[in-house]
KOLBALO-346131 format. One record per residue (C-alpha): x, y, z; residue in three letters; residue number from 1. Coordinates in pm, whole numbers, plus 50000, padded with zeros to 5 digits. Layout:
<recs>
- X_Y_Z_ALA_NUM
...
</recs>
This chain:
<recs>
- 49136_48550_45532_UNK_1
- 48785_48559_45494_UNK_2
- 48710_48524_45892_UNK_3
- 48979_48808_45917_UNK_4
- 48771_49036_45687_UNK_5
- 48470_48963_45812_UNK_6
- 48572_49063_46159_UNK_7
- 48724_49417_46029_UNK_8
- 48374_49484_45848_UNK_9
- 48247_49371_46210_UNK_10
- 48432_49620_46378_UNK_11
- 48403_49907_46092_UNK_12
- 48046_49853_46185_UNK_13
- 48052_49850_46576_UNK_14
- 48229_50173_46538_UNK_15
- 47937_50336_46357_UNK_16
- 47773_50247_46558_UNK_17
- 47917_50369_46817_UNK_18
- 47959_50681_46639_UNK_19
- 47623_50760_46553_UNK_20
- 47430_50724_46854_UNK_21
- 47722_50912_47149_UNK_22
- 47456_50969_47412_UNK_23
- 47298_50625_47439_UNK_24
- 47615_50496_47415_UNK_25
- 47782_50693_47692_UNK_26
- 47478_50600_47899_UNK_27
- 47417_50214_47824_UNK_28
- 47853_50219_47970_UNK_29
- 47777_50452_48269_UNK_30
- 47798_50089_48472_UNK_31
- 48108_49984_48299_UNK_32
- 48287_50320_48319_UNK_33
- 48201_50329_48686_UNK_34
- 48295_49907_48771_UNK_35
- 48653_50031_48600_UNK_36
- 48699_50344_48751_UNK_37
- 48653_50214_49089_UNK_38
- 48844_49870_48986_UNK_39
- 49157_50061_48940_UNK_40
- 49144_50339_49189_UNK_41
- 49128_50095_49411_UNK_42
- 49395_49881_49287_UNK_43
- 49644_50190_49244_UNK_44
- 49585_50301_49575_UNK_45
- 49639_49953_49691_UNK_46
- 49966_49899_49482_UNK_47
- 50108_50268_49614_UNK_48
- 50008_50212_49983_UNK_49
- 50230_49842_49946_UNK_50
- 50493_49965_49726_UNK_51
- 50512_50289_50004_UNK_52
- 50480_50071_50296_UNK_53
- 50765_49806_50192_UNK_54
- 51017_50115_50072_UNK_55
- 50949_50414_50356_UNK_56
- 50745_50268_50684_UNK_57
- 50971_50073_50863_UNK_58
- 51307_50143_50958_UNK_59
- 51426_49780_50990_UNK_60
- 51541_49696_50665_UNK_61
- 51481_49374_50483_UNK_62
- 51675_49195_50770_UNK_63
- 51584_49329_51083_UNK_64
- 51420_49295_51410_UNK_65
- 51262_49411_51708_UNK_66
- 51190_49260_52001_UNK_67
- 50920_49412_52205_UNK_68
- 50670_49383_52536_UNK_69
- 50389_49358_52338_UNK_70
- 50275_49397_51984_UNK_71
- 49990_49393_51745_UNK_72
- 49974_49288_51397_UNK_73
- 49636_49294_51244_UNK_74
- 49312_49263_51394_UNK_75
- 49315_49521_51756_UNK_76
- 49165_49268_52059_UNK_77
- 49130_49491_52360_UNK_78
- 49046_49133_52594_UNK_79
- 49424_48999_52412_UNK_80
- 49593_49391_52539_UNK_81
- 49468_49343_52864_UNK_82
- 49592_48952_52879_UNK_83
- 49950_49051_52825_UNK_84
- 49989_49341_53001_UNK_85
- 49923_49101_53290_UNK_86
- 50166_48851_53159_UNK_87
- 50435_49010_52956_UNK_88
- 50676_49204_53119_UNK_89
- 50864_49494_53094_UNK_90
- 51196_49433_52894_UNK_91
- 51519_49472_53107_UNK_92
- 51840_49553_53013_UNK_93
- 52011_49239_53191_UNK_94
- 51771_49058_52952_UNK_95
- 51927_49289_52680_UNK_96
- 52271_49173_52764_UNK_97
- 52193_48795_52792_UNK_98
- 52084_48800_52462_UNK_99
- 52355_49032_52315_UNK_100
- 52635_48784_52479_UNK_101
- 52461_48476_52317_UNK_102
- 52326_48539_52009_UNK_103
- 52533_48397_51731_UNK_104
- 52289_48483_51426_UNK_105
- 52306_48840_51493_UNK_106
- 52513_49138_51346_UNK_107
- 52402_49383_51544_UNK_108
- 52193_49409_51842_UNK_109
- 52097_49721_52036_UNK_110
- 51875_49919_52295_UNK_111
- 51614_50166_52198_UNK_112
- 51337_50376_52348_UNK_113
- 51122_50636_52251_UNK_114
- 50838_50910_52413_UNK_115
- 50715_51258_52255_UNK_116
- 50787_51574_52434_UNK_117
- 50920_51908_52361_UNK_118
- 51239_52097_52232_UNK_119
- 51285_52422_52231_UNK_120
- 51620_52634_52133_UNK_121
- 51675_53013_52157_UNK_122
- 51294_53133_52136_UNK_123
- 51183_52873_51916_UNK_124
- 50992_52547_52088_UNK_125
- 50862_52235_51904_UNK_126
- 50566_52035_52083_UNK_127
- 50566_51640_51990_UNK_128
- 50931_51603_51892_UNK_129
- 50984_51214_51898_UNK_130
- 51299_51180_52156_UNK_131
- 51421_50842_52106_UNK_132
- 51753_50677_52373_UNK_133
- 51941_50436_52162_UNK_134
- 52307_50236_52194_UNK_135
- 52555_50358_51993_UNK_136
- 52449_50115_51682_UNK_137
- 52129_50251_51641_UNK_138
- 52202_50511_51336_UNK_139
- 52297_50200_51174_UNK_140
- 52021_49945_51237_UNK_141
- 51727_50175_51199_UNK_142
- 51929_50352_50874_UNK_143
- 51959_50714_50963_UNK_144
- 52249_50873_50747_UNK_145
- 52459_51101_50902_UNK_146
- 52441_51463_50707_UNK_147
- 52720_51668_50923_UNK_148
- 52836_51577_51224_UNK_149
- 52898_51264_51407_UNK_150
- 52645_51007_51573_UNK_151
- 52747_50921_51910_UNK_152
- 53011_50644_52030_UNK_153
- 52984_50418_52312_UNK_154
- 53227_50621_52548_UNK_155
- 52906_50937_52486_UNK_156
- 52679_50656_52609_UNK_157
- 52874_50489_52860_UNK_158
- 52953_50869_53026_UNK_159
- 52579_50943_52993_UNK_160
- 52695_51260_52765_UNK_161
- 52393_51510_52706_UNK_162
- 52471_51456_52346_UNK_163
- 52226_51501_52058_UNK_164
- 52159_51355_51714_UNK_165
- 51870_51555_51576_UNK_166
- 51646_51531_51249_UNK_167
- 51661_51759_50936_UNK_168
- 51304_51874_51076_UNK_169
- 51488_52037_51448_UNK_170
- 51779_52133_51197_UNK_171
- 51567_52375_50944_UNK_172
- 51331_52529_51227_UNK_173
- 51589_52586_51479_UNK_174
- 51876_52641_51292_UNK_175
- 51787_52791_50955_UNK_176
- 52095_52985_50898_UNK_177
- 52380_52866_51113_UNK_178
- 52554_52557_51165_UNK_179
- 52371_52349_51417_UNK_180
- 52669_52141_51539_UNK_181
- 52847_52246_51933_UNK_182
- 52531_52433_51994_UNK_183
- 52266_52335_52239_UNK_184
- 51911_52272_52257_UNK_185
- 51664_52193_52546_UNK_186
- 51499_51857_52564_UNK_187
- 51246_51949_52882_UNK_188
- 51433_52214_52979_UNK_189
- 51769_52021_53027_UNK_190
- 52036_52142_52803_UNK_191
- 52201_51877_52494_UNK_192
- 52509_51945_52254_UNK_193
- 52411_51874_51886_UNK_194
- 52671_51664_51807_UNK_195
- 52470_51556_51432_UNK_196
- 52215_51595_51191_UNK_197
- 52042_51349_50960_UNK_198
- 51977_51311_50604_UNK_199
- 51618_51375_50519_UNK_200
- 51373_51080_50511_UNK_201
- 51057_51215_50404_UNK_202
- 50681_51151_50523_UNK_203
- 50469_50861_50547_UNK_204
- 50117_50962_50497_UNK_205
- 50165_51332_50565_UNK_206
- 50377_51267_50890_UNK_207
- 50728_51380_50919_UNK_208
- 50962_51132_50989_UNK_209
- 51235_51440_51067_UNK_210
- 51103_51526_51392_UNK_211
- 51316_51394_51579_UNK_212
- 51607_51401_51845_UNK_213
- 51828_51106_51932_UNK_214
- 52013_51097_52247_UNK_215
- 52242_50830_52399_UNK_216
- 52026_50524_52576_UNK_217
- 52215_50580_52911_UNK_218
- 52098_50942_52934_UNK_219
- 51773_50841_52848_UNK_220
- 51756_50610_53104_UNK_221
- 51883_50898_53355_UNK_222
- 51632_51123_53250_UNK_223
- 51342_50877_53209_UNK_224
- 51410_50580_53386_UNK_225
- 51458_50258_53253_UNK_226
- 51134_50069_53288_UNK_227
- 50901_50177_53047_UNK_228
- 50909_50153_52668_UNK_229
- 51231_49979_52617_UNK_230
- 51307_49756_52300_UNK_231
- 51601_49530_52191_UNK_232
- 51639_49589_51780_UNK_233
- 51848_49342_51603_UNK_234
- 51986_49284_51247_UNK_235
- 52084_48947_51139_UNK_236
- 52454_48844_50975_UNK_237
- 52177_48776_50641_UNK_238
- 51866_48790_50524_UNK_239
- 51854_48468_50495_UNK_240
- 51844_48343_50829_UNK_241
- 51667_48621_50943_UNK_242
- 51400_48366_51058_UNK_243
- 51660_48132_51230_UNK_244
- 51810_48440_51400_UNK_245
- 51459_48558_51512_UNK_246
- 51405_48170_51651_UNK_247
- 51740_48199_51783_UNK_248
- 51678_48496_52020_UNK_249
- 51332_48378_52111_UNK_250
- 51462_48068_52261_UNK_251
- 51730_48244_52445_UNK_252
- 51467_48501_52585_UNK_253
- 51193_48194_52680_UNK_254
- 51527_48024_52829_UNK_255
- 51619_48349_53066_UNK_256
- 51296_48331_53136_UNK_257
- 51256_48012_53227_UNK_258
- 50935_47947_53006_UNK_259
- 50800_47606_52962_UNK_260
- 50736_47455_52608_UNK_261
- 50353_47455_52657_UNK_262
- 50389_47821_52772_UNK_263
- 50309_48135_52524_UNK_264
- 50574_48412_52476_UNK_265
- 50571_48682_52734_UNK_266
- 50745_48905_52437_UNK_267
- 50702_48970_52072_UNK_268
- 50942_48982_51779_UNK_269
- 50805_49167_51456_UNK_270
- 51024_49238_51182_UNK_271
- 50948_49411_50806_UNK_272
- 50793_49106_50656_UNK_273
- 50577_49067_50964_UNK_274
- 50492_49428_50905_UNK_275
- 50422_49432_50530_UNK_276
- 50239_49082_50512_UNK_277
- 50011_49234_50765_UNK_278
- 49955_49531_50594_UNK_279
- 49886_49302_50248_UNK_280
- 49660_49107_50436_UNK_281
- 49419_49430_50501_UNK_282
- 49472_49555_50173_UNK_283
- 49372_49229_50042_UNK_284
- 49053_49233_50212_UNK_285
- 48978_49619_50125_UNK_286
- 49061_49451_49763_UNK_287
- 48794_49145_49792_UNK_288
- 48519_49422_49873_UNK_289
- 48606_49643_49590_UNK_290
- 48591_49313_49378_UNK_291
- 48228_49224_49515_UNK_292
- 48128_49592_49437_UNK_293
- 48295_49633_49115_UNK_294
- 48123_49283_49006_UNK_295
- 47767_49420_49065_UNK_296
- 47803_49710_48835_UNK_297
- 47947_49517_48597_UNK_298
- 47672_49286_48610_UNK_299
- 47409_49569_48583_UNK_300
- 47649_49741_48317_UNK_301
- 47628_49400_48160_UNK_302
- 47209_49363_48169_UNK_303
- 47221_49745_48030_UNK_304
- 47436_49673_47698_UNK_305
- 47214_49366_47691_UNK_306
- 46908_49573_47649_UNK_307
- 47014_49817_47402_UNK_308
- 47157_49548_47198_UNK_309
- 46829_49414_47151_UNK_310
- 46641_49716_47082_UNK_311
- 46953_49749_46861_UNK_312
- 46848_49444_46656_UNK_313
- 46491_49518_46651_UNK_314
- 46609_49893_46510_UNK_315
- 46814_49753_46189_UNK_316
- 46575_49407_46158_UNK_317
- 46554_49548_45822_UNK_318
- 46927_49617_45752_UNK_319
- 46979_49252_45880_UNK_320
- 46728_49131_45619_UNK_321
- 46923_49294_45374_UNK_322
- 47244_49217_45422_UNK_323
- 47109_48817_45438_UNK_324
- 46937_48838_45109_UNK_325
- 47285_48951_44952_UNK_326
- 47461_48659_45072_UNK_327
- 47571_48725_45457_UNK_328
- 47608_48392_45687_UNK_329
- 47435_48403_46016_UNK_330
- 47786_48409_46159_UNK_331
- 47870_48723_46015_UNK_332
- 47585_48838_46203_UNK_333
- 47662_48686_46490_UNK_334
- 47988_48858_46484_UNK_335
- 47906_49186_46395_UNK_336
- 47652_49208_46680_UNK_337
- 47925_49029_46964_UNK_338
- 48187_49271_46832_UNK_339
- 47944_49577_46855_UNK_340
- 47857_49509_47203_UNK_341
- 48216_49409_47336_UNK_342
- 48348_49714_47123_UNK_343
- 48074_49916_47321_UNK_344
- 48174_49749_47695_UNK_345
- 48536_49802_47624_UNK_346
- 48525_50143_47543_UNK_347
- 48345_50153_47867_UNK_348
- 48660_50035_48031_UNK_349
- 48907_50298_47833_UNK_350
- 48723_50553_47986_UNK_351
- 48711_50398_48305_UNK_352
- 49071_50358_48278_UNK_353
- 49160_50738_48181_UNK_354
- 48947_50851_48457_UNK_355
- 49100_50645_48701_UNK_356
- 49436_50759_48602_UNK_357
- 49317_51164_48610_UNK_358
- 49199_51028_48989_UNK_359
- 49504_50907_49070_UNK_360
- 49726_51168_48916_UNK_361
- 49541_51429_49109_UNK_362
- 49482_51248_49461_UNK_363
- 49910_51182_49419_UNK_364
- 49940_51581_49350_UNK_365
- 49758_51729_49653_UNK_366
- 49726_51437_49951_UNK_367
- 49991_51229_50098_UNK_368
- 49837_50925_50016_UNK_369
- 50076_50743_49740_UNK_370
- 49857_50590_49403_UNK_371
- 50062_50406_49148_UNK_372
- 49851_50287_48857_UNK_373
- 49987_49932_48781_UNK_374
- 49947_49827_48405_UNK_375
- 49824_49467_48495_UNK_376
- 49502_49698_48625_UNK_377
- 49491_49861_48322_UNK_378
- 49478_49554_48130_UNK_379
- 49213_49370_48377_UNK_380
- 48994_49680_48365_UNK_381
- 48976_49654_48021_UNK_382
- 48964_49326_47933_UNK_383
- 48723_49227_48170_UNK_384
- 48499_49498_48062_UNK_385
- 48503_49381_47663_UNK_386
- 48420_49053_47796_UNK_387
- 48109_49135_48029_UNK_388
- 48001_49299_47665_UNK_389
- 48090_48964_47521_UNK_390
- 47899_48734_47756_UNK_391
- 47618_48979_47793_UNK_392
- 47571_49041_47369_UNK_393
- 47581_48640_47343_UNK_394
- 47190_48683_47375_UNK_395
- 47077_48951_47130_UNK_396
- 47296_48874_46883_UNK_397
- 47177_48489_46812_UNK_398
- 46880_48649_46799_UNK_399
- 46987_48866_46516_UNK_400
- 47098_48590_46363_UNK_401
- 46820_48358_46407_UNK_402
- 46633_48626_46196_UNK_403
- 46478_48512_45889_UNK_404
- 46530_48719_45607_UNK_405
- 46224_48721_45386_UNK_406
- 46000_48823_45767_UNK_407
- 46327_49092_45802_UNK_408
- 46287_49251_45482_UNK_409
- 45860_49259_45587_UNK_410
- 45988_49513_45864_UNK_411
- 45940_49859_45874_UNK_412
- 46299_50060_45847_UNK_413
</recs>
């Protein structure tokens, strides 16, 4: 009971502390407030870009696939680009068809290319629109929801149909008023049937993913050729042997292509965990350099409080004369000087914390870029900022309470 008062007189104490001298105090935190600020800025930005990331940037869904010529994930090695664009080759669709006939793991497996270029319809022309060729399964592996209309069938794809599938992007900027579906638009000048229109999907860092028109593979192919930019994309029966099915359809690939064990891939398979561990794997270094710099102003922060609490003892030498003659222990000393100084640090970190959070709030209101402030921050920010003031007050207050009370009393208040 005692202990428990003795810490609230503490604490009454810090907070006059506090109270009575603002400026010095909002100066002696300006290397806490800042170590916190930037502590969780960086964390909520981190935390939003994942959360973003795993929800919105890839289309593939929690089990699937994609098997491509070539892919990077991570660090960018020009001399490794130039390696397998000697080695790998293109993808073929005889290779597609092989693997489509043999795969047992799968659910779905389709075709799908991609290039930008421009539509136009009636007087109105879009530059960049992403034209993508897929098989008739493609709406449902990469998830694009059908919002009137139809997507197109097999018999569109295998009659090479100049049939269209376009995004809610095309739909508002060509067709503001009307019913899009039976009319036509130009992909290059040659003439498609919008047979569909998509649900809206958003932007991922300030880039439409609406802008776009999806025509069967076939016609692609006739229009485009079939060499270049070609991809197989797969969902497995489960997500659990999503990783068997992806080992499943490399061997079958390696085997059509008559690879030896010892030999690399000439291919690559990436999938949404591929994509997102990546991803965490850069954010966790952008994380380990905040840490480093977040560390040194808590440090200095720490060697500022340190200072004023010692000119703080030398101020009140007197008071803590006083308050020993009338019976205090050296550990209520001790106390009320480590409370004052991790009172002082972690009020540091509440402001940090509410300025972070005014940060975020406004960089989430007028940029793309997603910040989520995650409590656990919150609670790091501000626990590790009472205990810097902890460790670093450890110092001046055994000296306060070292102090011997008759040579206290001898000082001038």
């Amino acid at each position: 009971m005692k202990t428990n008062a003795s810490f609230v007189e503490a604490a009454r104490l810090a907070m006059d502390s506090l109270r009575s001298s603002k400026l010095r105090s909002f100066l002696t935190l300006l290397g806490i407030i800042l170590a916190t600020t930037t502590l969780i800025a960086v964390m909520s930005i981190i935390n939003g870009m994942n959360m973003y990331i795993a929800e919105n940037v890839s289309n593939m869904g929690a089990d699937g696939f994609r098997i491509v010529r070539m892919a990077f994930i991570g660090d960018w090695d020009p001399k490794k680009f130039l390696e397998f664009q000697k080695k790998n080759p293109q993808l073929k669709v005889d290779e597609f068809e092989f693997l489509k006939s043999k795969a047992t793991l799968v659910k779905e497996f389709g075709l799908a290319a991609s290039r930008s270029t421009k539509v136009s319809h009636g007087g109105e022309t879009e530059e960049s629109v992403s034209v993508m060729g897929g098989t008739a399964n493609y709406a449902v592996i990469n998830n694009y929801q059908v919002d009137s209309g139809r997507f197109f069938t097999e018999v569109d794809e295998r009659h090479h149909l100049p049939a269209a599938f376009i995004g809610s992007d095309i739909r508002q900027r060509m067709f503001p008023n009307v019913d899009p579906i039976g009319k036509t638009i130009n992909i290059e000048g040659r003439p498609f049937e919008v047979i569909g229109t998509a649900k809206p999907k958003g932007s991922v860092f300030g880039q439409s993913q609406d802008l776009f028109v999806i025509i069967p593979i076939e016609t692609y192919f006739k229009m485009y050729g079939a060499r270049n930019g070609m991809a197989y994309i797969a969902v497995a029966r489960d997500q659990t042997v999503l990783n068997q099915a992806q080992d499943e359809v490399r061997m079958l690939l390696r085997a059509y292509r008559h690879l030896k064990p010892k030999q690399d891939d000439t291919f690559a398979i990436i999938s949404s965990d591929s994509l997102v561990n990546a991803w965490q794997q850069l954010t966790g270094a952008i994380a380990a350099t905040a840490v480093a710099v977040v560390s040194v102003f808590m440090v200095v922060g720490g060697v500022v409080i340190m200072n004023i609490m010692l000119a703080v003892v030398t101020e009140r030498t007197r008071e803590i004369g006083i308050r020993k003659s009338v019976g205090a222990r050296r550990q209520d000393i001790l106390n009320q000087f480590l409370v004052e100084s991790s009172m002082l640090a972690g009020t540091g970190g509440l402001i940090g914390v509410l300025i972070a959070w005014g940060v975020a709030v406004l960089v989430r209101t007028v940029t793309p870029v997603p910040m989520r402030l995650p409590l656990a921050s919150v609670v790091i920010g501000v626990g590790l900022s009472a205990a810097v003031g902890l460790f670093f007050g450890i110092y001046p207050a055994r000296q306060a309470a070292k102090l011997d009370p008759i040579e206290a009393l001898r000082a001038e208040s």
